[in-house]
C-alpha positions as CSV (number, residue, x, y, z in Angstrom):
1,X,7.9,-12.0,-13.7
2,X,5.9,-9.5,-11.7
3,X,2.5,-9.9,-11.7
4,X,-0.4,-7.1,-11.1
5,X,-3.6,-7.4,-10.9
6,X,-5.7,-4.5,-11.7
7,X,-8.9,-3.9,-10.5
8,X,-11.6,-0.7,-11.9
9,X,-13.3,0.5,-10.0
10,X,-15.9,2.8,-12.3
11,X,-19.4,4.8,-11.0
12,X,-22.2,5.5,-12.6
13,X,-22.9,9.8,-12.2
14,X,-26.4,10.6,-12.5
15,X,-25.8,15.0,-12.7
16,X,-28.9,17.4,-12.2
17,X,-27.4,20.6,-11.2
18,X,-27.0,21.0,-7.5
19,X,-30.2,18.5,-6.3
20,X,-29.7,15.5,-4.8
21,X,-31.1,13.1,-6.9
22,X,-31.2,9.3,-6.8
23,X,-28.4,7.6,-9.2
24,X,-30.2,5.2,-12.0
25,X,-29.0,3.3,-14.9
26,X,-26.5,0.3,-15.3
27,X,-22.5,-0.2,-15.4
28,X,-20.4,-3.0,-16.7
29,X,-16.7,-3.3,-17.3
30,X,-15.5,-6.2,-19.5
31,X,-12.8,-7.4,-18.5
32,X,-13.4,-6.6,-14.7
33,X,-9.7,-7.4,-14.1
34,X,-6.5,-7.3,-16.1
35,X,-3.2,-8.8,-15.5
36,X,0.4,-7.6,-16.6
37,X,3.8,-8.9,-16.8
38,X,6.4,-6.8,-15.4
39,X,7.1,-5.3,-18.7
40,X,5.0,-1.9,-19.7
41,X,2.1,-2.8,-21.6
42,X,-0.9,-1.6,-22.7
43,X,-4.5,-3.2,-22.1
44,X,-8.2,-2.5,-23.1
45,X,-11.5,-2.8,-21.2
46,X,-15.0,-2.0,-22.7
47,X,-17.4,0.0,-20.1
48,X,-21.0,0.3,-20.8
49,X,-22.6,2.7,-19.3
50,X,-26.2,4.7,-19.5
51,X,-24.7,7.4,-17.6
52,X,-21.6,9.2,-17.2
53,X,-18.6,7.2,-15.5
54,X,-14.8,7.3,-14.2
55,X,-12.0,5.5,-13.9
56,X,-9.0,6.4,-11.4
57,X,-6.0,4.4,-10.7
58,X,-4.6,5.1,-7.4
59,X,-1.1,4.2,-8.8
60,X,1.2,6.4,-10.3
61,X,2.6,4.0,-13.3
62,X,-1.4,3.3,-14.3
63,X,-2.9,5.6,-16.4
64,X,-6.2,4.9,-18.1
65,X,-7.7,6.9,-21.3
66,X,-9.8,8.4,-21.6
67,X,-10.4,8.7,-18.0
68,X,-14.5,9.7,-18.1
69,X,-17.0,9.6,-20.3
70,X,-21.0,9.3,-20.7
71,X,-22.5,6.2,-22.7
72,X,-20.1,3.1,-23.8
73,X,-15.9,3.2,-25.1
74,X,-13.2,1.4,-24.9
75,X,-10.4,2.1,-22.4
76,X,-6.9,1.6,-22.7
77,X,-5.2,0.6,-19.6
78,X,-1.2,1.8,-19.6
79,X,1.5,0.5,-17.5
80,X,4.8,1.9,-17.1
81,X,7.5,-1.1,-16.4
């Protein structure tokens, strides 16, 4: 069985135009980490957020949706076999 563990890798955007401004608030991801047999599947992690945040695989057979968003959701994690 192949095994893959995933890692996100999410950032908390603070956005005021075109200044430079320092980046506040808080980020978690539960679970931080998935793992998936070698068959496609599809997972979920909860990120809370006070800001605006991203998740990007750098794998081609990972997508993620939705991919952004501002506050908390749920994220569904899909792997292609």
């Amino acid at each position: 069985m192949k095994r893959i563990l995933l890692f996100f890798t999410a950032a908390v955007i603070a956005l005021a135009g075109c200044q430079n401004k320092e980046m506040t608030g808080s980020l978690s991801v539960n679970p931080s980490s998935l793992e998936f047999g070698g068959d496609a599947d599809t997972l979920t992690v909860t990120v809370t957020s006070e800001g605006a945040w991203g998740v990007k695989s750098s794998a081609s057979w990972v997508t993620t949706s939705p991919s952004f968003g501002k506050s908390s959701a749920t994220v569904k994690v899909i792997v292609e076999a």
